[in-house]
VOPA-254795 format. One record per residue (C-alpha): residue in one letter; x, y, z. Coordinates in steps of 0.05 Angstrom, whole numbers, plus 32768, in hexadecimal, padded with zeros to 4 digits. Layout:
% VOPA-254795
residuo A xx X yy Y zz Z
...
END
This chain:
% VOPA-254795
residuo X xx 8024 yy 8167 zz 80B6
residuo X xx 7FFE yy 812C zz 80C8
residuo X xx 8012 yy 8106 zz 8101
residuo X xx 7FD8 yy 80E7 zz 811A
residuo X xx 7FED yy 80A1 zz 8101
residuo X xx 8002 yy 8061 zz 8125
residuo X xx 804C yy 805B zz 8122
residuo X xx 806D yy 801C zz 80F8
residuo X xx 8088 yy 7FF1 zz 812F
residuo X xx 80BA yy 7FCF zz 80EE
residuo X xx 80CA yy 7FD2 zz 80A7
residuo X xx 8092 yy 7F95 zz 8096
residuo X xx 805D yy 7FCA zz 80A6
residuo X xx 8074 yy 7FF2 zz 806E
residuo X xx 8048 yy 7FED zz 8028
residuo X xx 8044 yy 7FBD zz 7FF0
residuo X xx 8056 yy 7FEA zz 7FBE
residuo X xx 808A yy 801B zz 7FC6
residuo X xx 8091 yy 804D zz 7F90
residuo X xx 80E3 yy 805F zz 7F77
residuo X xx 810E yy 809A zz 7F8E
residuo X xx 811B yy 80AF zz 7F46
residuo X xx 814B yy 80DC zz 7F2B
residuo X xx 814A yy 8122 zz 7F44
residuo X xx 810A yy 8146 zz 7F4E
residuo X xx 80DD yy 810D zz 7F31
residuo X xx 80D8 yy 80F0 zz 7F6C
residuo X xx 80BF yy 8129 zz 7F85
residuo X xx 808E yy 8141 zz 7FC4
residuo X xx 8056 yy 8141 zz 7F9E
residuo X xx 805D yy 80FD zz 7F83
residuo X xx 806D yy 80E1 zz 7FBC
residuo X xx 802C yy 8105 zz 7FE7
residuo X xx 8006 yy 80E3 zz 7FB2
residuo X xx 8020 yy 809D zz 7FB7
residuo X xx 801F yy 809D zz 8004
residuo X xx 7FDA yy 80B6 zz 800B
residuo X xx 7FBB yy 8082 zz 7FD6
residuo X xx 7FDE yy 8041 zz 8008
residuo X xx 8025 yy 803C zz 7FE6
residuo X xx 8066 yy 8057 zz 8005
residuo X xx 8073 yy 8096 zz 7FEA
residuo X xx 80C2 yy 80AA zz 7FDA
residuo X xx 80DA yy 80EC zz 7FCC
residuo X xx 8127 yy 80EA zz 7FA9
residuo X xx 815F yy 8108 zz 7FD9
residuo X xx 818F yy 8123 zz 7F9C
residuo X xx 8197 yy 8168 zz 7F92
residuo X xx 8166 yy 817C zz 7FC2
residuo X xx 8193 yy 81BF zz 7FD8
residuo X xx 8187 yy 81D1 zz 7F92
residuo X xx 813E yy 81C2 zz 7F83
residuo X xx 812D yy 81F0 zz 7FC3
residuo X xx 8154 yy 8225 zz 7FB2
residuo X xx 813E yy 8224 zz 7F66
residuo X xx 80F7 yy 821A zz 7F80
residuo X xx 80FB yy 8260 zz 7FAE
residuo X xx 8118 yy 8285 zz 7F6E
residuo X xx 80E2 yy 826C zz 7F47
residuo X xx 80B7 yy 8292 zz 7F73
residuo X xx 809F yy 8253 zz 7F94
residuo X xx 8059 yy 8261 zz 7F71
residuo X xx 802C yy 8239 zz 7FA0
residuo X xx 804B yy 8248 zz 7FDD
residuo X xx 805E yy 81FF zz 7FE8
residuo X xx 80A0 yy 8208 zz 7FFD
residuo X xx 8098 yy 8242 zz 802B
residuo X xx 8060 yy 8225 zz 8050
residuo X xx 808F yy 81E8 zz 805D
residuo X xx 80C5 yy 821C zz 8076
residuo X xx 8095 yy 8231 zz 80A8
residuo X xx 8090 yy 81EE zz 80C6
residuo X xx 80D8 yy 81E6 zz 80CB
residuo X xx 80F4 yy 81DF zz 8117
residuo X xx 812D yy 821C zz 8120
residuo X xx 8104 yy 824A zz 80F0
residuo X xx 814A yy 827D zz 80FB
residuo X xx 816A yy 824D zz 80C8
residuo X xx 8135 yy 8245 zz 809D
residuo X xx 812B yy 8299 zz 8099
residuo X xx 8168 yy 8298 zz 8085
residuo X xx 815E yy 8268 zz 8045
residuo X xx 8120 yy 828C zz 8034
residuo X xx 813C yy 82D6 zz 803B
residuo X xx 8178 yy 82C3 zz 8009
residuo X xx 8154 yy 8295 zz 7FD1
residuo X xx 8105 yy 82A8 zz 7FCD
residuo X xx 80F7 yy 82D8 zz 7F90
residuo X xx 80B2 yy 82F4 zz 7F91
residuo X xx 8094 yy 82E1 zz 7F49
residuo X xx 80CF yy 82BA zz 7F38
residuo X xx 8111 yy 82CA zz 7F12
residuo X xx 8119 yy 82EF zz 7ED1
residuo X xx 8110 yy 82AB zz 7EA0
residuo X xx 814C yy 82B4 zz 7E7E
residuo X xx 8178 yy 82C4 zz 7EBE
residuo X xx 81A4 yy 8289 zz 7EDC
residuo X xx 8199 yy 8265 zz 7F17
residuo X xx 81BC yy 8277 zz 7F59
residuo X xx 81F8 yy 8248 zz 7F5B
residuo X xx 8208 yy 8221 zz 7F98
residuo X xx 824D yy 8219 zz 7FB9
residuo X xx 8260 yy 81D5 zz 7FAA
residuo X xx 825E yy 81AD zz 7FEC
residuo X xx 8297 yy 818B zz 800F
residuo X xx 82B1 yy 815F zz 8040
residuo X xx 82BC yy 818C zz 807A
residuo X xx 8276 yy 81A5 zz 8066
residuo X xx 8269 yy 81F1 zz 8073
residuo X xx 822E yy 8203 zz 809F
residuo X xx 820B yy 8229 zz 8069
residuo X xx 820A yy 81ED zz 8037
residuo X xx 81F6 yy 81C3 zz 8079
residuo X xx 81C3 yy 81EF zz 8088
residuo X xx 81A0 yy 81EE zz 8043
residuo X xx 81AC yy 81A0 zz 8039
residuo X xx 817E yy 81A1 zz 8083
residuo X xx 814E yy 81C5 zz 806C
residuo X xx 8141 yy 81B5 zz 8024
residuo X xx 8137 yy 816D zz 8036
residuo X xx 8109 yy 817F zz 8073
residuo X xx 80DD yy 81A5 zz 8041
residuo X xx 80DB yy 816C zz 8012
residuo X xx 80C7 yy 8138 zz 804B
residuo X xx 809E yy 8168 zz 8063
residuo X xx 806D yy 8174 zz 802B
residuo X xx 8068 yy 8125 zz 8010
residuo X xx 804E yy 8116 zz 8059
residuo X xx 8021 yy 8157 zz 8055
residuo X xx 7FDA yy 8148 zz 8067
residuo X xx 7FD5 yy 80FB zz 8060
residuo X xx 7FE2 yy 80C0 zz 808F
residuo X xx 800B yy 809C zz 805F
residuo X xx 805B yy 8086 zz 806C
residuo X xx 808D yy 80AC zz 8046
residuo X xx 80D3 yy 809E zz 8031
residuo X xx 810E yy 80BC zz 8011
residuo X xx 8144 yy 809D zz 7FEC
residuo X xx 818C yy 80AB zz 7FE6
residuo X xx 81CE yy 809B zz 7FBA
residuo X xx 8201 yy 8082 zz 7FE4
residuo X xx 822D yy 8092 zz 7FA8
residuo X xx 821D yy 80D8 zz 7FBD
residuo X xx 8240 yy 80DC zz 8002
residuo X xx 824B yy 8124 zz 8016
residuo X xx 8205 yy 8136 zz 8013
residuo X xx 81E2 yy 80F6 zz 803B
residuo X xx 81E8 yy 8101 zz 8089
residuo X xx 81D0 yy 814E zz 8085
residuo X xx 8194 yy 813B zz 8060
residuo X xx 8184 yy 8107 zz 808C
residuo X xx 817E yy 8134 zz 80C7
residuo X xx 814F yy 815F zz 80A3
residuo X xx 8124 yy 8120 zz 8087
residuo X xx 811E yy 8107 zz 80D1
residuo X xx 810A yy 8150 zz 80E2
residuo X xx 80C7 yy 8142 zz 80B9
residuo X xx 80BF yy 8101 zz 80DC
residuo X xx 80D4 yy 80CF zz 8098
residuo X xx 80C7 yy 8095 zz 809F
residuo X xx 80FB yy 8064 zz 8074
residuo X xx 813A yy 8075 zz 8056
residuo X xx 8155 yy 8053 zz 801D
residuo X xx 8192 yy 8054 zz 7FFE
residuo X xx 81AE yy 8032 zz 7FC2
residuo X xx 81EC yy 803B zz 7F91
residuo X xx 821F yy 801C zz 7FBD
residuo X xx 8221 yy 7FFA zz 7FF8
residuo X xx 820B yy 8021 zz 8032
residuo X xx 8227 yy 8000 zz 8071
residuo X xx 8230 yy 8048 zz 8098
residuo X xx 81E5 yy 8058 zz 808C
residuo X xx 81C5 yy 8036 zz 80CE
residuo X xx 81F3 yy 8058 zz 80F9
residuo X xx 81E7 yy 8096 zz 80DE
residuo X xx 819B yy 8091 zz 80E8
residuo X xx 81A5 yy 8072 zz 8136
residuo X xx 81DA yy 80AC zz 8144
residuo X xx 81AE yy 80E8 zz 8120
residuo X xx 8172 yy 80C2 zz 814C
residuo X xx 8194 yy 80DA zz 8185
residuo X xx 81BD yy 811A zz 816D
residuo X xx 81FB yy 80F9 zz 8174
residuo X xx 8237 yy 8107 zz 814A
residuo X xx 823C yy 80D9 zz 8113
residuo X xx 826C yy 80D3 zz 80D9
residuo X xx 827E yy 80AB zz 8095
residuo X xx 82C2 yy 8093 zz 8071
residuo X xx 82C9 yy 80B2 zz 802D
residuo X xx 82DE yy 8083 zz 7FF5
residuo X xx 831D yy 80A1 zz 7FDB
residuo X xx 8336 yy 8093 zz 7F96
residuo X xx 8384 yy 8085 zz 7F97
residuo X xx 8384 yy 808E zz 7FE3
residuo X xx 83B7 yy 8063 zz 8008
residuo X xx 8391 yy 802E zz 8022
residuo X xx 83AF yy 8045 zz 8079
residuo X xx 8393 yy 8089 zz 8069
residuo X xx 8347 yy 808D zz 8079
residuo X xx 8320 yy 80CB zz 806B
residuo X xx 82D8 yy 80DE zz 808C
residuo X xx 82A2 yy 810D zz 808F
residuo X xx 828F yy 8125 zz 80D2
residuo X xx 824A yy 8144 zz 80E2
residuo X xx 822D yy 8157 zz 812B
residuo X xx 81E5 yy 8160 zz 8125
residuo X xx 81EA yy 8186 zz 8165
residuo X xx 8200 yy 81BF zz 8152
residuo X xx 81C8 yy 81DC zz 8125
residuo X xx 819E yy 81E5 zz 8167
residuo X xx 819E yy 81E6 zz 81B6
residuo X xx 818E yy 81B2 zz 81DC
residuo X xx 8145 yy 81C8 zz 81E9
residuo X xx 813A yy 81D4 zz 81A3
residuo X xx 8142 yy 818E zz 818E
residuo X xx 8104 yy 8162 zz 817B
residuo X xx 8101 yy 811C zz 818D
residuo X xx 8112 yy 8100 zz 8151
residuo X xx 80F9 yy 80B9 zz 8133
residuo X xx 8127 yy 8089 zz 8111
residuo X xx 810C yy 8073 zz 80CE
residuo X xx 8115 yy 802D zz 80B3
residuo X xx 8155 yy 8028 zz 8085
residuo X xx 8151 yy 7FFA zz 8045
residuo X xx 818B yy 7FF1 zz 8019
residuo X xx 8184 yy 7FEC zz 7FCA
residuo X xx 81A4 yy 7FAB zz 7FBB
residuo X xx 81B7 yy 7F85 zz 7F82
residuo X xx 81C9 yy 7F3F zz 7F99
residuo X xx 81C7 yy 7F10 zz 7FD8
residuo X xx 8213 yy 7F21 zz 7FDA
residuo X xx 8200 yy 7F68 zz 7FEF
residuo X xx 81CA yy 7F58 zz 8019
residuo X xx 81F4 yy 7F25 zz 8047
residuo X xx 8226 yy 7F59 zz 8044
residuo X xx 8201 yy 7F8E zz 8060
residuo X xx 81E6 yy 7F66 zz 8097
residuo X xx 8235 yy 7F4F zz 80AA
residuo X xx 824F yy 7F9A zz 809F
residuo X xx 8219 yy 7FD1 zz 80B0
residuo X xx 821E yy 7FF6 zz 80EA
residuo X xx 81D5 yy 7FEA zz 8106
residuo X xx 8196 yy 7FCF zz 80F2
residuo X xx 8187 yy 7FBE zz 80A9
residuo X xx 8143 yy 7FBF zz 80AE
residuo X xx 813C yy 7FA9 zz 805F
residuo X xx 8147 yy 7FA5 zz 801B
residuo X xx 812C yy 7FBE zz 7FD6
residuo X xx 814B yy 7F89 zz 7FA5
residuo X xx 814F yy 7FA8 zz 7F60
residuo X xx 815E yy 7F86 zz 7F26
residuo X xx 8182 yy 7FA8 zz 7EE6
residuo X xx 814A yy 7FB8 zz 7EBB
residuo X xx 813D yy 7FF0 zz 7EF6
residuo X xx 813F yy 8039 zz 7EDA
residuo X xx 8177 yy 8070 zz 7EF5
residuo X xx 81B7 yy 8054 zz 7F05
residuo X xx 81C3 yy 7FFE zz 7F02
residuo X xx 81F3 yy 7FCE zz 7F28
residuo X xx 8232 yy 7FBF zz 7EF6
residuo X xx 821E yy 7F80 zz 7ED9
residuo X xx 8247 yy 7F3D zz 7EF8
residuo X xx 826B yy 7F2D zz 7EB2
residuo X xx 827D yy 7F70 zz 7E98
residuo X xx 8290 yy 7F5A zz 7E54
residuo X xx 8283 yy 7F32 zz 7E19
residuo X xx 82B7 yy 7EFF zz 7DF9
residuo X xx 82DB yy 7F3C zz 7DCD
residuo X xx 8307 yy 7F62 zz 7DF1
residuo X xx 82E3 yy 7FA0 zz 7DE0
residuo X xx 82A1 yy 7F80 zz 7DE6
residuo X xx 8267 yy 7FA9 zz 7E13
residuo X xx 8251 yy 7F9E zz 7E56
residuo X xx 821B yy 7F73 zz 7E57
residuo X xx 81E7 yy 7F59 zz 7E8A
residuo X xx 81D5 yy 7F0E zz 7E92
residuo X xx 81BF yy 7ED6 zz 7EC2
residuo X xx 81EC yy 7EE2 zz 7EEC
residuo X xx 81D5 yy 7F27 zz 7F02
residuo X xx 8191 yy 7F0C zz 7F11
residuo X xx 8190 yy 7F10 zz 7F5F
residuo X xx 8183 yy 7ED2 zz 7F84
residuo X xx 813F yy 7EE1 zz 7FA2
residuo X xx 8140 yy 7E9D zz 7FCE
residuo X xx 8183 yy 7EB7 zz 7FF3
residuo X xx 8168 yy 7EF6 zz 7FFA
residuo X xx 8127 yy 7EDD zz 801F
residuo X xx 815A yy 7EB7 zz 804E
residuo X xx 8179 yy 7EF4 zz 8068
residuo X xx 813E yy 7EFA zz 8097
residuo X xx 8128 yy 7F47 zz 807B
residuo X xx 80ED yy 7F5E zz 805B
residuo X xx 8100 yy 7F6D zz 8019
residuo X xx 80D8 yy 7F8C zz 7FD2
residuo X xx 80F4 yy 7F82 zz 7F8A
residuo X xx 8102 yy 7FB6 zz 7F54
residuo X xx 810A yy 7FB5 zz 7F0D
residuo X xx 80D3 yy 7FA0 zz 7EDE
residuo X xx 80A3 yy 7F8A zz 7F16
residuo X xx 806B yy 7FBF zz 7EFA
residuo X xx 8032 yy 7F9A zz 7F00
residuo X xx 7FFC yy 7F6F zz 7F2F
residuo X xx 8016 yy 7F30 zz 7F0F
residuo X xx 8060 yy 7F44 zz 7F28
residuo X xx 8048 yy 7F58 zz 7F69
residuo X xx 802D yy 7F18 zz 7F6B
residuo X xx 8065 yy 7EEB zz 7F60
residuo X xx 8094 yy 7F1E zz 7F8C
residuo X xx 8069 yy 7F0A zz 7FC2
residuo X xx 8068 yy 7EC3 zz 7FB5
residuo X xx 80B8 yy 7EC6 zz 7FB2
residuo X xx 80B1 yy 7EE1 zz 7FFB
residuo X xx 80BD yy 7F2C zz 7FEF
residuo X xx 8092 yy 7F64 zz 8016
residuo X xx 8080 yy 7F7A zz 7FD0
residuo X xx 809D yy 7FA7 zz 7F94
residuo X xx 80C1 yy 7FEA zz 7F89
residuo X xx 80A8 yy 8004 zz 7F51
residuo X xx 80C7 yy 8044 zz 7F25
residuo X xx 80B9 yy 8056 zz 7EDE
residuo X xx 806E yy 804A zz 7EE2
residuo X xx 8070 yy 8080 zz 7F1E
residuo X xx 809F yy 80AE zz 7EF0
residuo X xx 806C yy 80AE zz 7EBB
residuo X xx 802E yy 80BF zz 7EDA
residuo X xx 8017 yy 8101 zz 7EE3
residuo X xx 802F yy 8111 zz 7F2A
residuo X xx 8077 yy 810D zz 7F18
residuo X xx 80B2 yy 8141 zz 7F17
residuo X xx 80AC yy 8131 zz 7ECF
residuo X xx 80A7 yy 816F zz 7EA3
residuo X xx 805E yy 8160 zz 7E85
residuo X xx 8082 yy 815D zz 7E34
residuo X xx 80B1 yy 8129 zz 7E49
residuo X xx 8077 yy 8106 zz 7E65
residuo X xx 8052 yy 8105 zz 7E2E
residuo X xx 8087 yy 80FB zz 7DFD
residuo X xx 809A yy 80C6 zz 7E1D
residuo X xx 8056 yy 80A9 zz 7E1A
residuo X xx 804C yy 80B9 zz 7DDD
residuo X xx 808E yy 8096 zz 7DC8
residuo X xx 807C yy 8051 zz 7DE3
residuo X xx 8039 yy 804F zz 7DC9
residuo X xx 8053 yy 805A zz 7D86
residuo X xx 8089 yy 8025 zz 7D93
residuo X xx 80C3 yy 804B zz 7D87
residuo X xx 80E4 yy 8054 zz 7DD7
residuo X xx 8120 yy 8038 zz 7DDF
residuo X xx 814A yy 803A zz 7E2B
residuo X xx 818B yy 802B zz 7E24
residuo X xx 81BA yy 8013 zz 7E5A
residuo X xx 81F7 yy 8044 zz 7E4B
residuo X xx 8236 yy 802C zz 7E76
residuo X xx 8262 yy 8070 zz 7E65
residuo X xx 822B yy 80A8 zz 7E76
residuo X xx 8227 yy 80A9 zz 7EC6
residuo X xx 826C yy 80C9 zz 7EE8
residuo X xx 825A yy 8094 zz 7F21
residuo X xx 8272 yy 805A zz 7EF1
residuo X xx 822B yy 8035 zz 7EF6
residuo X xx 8202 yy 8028 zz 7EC0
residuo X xx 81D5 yy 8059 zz 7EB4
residuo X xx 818B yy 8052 zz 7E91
residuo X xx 817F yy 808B zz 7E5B
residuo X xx 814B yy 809D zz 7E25
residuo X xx 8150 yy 80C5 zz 7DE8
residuo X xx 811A yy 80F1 zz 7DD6
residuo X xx 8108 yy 8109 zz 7D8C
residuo X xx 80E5 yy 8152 zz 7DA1
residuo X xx 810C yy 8161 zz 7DD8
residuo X xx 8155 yy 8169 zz 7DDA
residuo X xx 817B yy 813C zz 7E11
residuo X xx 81BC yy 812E zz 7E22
residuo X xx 81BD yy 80EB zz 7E14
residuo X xx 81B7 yy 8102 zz 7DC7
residuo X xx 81FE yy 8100 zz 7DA5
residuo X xx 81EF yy 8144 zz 7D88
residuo X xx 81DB yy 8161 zz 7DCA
residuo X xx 8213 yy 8143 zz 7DF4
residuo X xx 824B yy 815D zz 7DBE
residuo X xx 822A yy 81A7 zz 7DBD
residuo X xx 821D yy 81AA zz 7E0D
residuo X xx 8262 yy 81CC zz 7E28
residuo X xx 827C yy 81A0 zz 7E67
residuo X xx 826F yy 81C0 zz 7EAA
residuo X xx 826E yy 81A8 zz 7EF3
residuo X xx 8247 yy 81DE zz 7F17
residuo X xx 821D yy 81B2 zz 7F48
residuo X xx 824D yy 8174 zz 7F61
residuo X xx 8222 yy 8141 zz 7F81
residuo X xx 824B yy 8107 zz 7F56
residuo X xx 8297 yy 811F zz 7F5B
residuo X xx 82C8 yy 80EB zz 7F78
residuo X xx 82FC yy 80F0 zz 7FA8
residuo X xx 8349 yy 80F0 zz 7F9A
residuo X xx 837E yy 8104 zz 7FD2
residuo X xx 83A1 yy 813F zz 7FD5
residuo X xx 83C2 yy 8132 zz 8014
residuo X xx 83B0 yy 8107 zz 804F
residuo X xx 8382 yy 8133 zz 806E
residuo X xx 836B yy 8158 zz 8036
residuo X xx 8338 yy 813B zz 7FF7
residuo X xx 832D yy 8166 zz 7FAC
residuo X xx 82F7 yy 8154 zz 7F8B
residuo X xx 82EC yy 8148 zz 7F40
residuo X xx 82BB yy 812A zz 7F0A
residuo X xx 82BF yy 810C zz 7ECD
residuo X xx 828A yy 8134 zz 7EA6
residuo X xx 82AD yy 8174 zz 7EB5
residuo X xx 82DA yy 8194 zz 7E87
residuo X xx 830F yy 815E zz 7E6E
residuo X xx 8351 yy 818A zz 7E82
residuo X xx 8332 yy 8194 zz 7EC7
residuo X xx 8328 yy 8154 zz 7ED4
residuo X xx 8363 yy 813E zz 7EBA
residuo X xx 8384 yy 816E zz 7EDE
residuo X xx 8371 yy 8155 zz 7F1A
residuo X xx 8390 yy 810C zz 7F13
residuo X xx 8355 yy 80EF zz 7EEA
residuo X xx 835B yy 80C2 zz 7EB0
residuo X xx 8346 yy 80E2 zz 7E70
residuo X xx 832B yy 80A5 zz 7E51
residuo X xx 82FA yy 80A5 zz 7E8D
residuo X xx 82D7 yy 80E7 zz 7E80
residuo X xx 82C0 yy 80D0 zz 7E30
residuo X xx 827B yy 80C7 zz 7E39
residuo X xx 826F yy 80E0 zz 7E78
residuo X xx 822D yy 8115 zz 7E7C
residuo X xx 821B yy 8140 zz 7EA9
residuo X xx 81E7 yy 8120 zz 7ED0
residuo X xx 81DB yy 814C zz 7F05
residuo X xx 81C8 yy 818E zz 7EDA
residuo X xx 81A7 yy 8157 zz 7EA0
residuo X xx 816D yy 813F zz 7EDD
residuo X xx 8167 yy 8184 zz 7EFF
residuo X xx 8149 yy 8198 zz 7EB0
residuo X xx 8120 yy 815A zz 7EB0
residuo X xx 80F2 yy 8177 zz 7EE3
residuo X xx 80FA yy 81B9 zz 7EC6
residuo X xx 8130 yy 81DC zz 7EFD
residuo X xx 816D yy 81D9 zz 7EC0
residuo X xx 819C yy 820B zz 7EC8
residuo X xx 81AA yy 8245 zz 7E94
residuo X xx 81E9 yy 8240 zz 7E80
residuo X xx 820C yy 826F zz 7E4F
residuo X xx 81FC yy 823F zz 7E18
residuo X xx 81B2 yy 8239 zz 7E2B
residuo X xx 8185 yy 8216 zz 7E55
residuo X xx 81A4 yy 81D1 zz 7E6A
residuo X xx 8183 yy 8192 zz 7E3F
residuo X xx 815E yy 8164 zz 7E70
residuo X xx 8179 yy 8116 zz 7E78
residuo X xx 8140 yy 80DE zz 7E77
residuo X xx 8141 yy 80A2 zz 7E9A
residuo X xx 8110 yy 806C zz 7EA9
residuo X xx 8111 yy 8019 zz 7EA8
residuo X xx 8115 yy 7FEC zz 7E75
residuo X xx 80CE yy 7FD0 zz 7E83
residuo X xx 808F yy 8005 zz 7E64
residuo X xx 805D yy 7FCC zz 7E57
residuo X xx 802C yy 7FEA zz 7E8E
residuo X xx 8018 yy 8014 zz 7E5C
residuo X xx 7FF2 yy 7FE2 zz 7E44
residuo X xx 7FCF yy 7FD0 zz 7E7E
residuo X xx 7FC8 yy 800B zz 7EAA
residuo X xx 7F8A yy 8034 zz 7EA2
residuo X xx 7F95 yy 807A zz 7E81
residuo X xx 7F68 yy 80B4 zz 7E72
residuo X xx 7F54 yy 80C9 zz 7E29
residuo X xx 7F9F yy 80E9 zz 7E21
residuo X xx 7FC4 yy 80AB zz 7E38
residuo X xx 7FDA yy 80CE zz 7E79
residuo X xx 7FC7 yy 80A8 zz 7ECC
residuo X xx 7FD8 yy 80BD zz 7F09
residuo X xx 8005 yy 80A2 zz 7F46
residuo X xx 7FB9 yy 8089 zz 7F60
residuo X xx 7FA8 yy 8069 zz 7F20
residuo X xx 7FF3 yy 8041 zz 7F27
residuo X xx 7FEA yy 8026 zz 7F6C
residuo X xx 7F99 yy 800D zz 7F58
residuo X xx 7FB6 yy 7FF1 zz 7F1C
residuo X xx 7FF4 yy 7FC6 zz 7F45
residuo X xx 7FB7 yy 7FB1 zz 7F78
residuo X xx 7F91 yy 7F94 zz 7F4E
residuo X xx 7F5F yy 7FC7 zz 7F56
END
């Protein structure tokens, strides 16, 4: 690892362009190591990250990547131990299952600590790999089980920003100051149905995974929260606990999951949610909040950049036009199909308010030669399963004790466990839908899991960027291209 540079004294040092924390596995390493070392801020995606290591070692972990991270990791006991119980030499058997994880809880075991440590360590690890660049990782905060673990093993391999969106992250900047120190730190849970005197928490003591002399100095990154409004961003500077050293402000047309639009419905009673003025943010309020801050969402281009700046931002976050280029997670068909789709005019994203079991609107693109879930056919045929987790909910059992549920499991289960049927129609399995996106889907008895696309609203960089004789660019030829180079 390269740590020869000077260190950011605050977040306005950070790039111009920051490229999005997509989905899981496209925002991967590689990506990332490629953004950071052509001048933009690399971001690697937090989600799943237990499983992409693990699926990577039984893989065979082909180019050694992952291993030669694990060597670099501080208490190399622990990661031994990850290595010795996941790494397949030449891979698994193609048609044999992935090892299935225990689904993680509240009063987190050390094993699933453990891995969450390490697999984020090796992610950090290799996007800063052999380049001065800054590097940053981004989380969901609609994902809260998994955060504080993985940001012990993301300051391990010196990160340098964490961001985290889908919610509103006020216990973030006290995690960061108390892991900065190895100090105990902890988060309430939200709690469907929970009796408003009854507050439930996740504790996690960083100390414990090491003695005292074994502990590196650890840095603590900048934090920026994913915002959606001036409401949010005032709110976060009232709330947090600690610094709130910025904000990404992204606006709907941004790819993955989406704020809930203001005015939720048309005049009918059964009418759609819609999006209008009013969930424009108000840039100008924004700016007065006294924090460097970059826009999202349709801002894919030097023109954009431009006016961001001239509305006071630091600069843009930018997302599908990283997806697309050749250093993504991407699996290289969907790529190109995907390509090939918008240059015949026929891609269409749609903003589907029923598919994500967060409740958020959720971008998603139907393929013709590949089979997604977002198909009607595909979703029908797929049996429900909740295997991996990361987007259950909460719902007391007793006042000390949480269960755990989704809606895009089985109907009777969730049911079963106090939901509301009506809220699982719809709902698809996210979690197992990106993992076969970037070509880790699970085999399931009924096959290989079908992949789930998402990406912006806005592809007209297409147009502009500069591509090679098969319409493909790279995460280099992006950042010239948004320079004005």
């Amino acid at each position: 690892m390269t740590t020869d540079k000077p260190e950011l004294q605050s977040a306005t040092d950070l790039p111009t362009i920051i490229q999005g924390g997509m989905g899981i596995g496209a925002s991967h390493w590689k990506l990332a190591n490629a953004t950071s070392r052509n001048g933009a801020l690399g971001i690697v995606s937090a989600v799943a990250l237990d499983n992409i290591l693990v699926r990577r070692l039984q893989l065979g972990d082909e180019d050694g990547d992952v291993r030669r991270a694990l060597a670099h990791f501080p208490w190399p006991e622990m990661a031994k131990r990850v290595e010795d119980k996941y790494f397949i030499e030449g891979g698994k058997e193609k048609d044999a299952p992935f090892a299935v994880l225990p689904l993680v809880k509240a009063d987190m075991s050390r094993t699933s600590a453990e891995l969450l440590i390490i697999a984020t360590f090796v992610e950090v690890f290799l996007a800063k790999e052999g380049h001065n660049g800054a590097v940053g990782i981004n989380f969901l905060y609609k994902i809260p089980l998994y955060i504080i673990p993985s940001i012990l093993g993301a300051m391990l391999a010196n990160v340098d920003a964490v961001i985290v969106g889908a919610g509103v992250p006020l216990s973030i900047p006290g995690t960061l100051d108390g892991l900065a120190e190895w100090k105990p730190v902890d988060r309430s849970l939200s709690v469907d149905e929970a009796a408003a005197s009854v507050v439930y928490k996740q504790y996690f003591d960083p100390s414990i995974f090491c003695y005292e002399d074994e502990r590196p100095k650890l840095k603590r990154p900048f934090f920026l929260a994913i915002i959606s409004s001036e409401i949010i961003a005032k709110t976060m500077m009232r709330r947090a606990n600690g610094e709130v050293d910025g904000f990404i402000v992204e606006k709907y047309v941004a790819g993955g999951h989406n704020a809930p639009p203001r005015k939720e419905r048309g005049a009918a009673p059964d009418a759609k949610p819609y999006y209008g003025e009013k969930d424009d943010p108000d840039i100008t309020r924004i700016q007065n909040v006294g924090k460097p801050f970059w826009i999202a969402g349709g801002y894919a281009s030097p023109e954009k950049l431009l006016e961001a700046q001239e509305e006071g931002a630091q600069g843009i976050q930018v997302g599908t036009m990283f997806a697309m280029c050749d250093d993504s997670g991407f699996l290289p068909e969907i790529r190109q199909e995907l390509l090939d789709k918008y240059d015949a005019g026929t891609l269409v994203v749609t903003t589907d308010f029923d598919a994500s079991p967060t409740g958020y609107p959720f971008k998603a693109i139907v393929l013709d030669t590949i089979d997604t879930i977002s198909s009607k056919e595909v979703y029908e045929k797929r049996s429900r399963i909740c295997d991996l987790g990361y987007l259950r909910e909460f719902y007391p059992i007793s006042d000390t004790e949480i269960g755990y549920r989704c809606s895009s499991e089985p109907v009777k289960n969730f049911v079963r466990k106090g939901g509301e049927e009506s809220r699982s129609f719809g709902k698809q399995c996210l979690c197992n839908g990106l993992l076969a996106t970037v070509g880790l889907g699970q085999v399931q008895k009924t096959g290989v899991e079908p992949p789930m696309i998402t990406a912006g609203d806005d592809f007209s960089f297409l147009d502009r960027i500069k591509r090679d004789e098969t319409g493909h660019y790279t995460a280099k030829d992006a950042i010239n291209y948004l320079l004005g180079r």
